[in-house]
C-alpha positions in Angstrom: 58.7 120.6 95.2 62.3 119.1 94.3 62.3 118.4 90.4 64.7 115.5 89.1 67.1 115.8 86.5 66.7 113.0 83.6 70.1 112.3 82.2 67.8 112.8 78.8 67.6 116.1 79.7 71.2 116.8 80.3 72.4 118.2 76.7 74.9 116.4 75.4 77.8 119.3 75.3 77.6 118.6 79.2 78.0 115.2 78.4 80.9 115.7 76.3 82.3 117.7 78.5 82.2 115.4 81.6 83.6 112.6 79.5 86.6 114.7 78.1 87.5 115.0 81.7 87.4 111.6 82.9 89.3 110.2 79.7 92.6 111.2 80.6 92.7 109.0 83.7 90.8 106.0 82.1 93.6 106.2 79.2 96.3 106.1 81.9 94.8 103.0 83.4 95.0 101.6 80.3 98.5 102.2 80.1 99.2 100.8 83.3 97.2 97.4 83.5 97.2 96.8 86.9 99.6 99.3 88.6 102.0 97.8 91.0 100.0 93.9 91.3 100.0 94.2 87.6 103.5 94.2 87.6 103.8 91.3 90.4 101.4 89.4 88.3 104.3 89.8 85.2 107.5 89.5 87.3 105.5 86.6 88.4 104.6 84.9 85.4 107.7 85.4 83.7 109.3 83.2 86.7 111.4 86.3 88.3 109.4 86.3 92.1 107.6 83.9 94.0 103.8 84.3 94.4 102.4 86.4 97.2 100.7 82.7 98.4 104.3 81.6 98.5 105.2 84.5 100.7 102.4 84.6 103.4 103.3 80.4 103.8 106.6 81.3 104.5 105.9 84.2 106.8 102.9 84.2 108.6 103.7 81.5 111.0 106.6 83.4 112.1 104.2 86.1 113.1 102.8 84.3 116.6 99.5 86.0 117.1 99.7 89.2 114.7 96.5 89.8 112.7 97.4 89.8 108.8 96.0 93.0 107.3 98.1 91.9 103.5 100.2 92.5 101.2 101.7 94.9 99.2 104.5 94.6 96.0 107.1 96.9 95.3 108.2 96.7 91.7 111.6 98.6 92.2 112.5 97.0 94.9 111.0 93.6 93.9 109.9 92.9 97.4 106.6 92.6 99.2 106.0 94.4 102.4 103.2 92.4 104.6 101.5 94.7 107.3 100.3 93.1 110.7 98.3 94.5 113.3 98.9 93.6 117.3 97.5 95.4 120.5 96.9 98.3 118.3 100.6 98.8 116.8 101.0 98.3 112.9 103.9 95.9 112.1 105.7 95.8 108.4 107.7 92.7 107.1 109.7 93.6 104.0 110.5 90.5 101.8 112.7 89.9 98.9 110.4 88.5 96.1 112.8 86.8 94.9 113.9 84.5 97.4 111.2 84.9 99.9 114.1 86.1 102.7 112.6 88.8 105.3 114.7 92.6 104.8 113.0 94.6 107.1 110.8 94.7 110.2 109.3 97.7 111.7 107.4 97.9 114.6 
């Protein structure tokens, strides 16, 4: 017969233990609020991009058909990169936060 474990009877060195492993990563969340959309959400704010909703109105009806998957931001490069799916094939757009200009394709 299978016996379960109560968390009550899991002393608490374990516990300690367990925690001292997973506090490194929830401190260096902390540092980074929000990773890379944290940082759109700031550039964003502070007036230096447009706002992905800006983006997609300027973009996705130039994309006849495609199936928006989203967005992604890429702080160093202050551009979004929009992925589209069609007949299978996974299309990127690259755009310049900034102005909301296209950079790149691939297909």
């Amino acid at each position: 017969m299978k016996r379960f474990v109560s968390i009550l009877a899991i002393p608490g060195s374990v516990l300690v233990a367990a925690f001292a492993l997973v506090a490194p990563t929830l401190c260096a969340h902390a540092a980074d609020p929000g990773g890379d959309q944290g940082e759109a959400r700031r550039e964003r704010k502070a007036g230096n991009i447009l706002s992905i909703r800006q983006i997609e109105q300027l973009v996705l009806p130039r994309m006849g058909g495609m199936q928006y998957l989203g967005p992604d931001y890429d702080p160093a490069a202050m551009a979004y990169r929009l992925k589209f799916i069609q007949n299978g094939k996974v299309y990127f757009v690259d755009v310049d936060a900034r102005t909301g200009r296209v950079i790149g394709q691939s297909r």
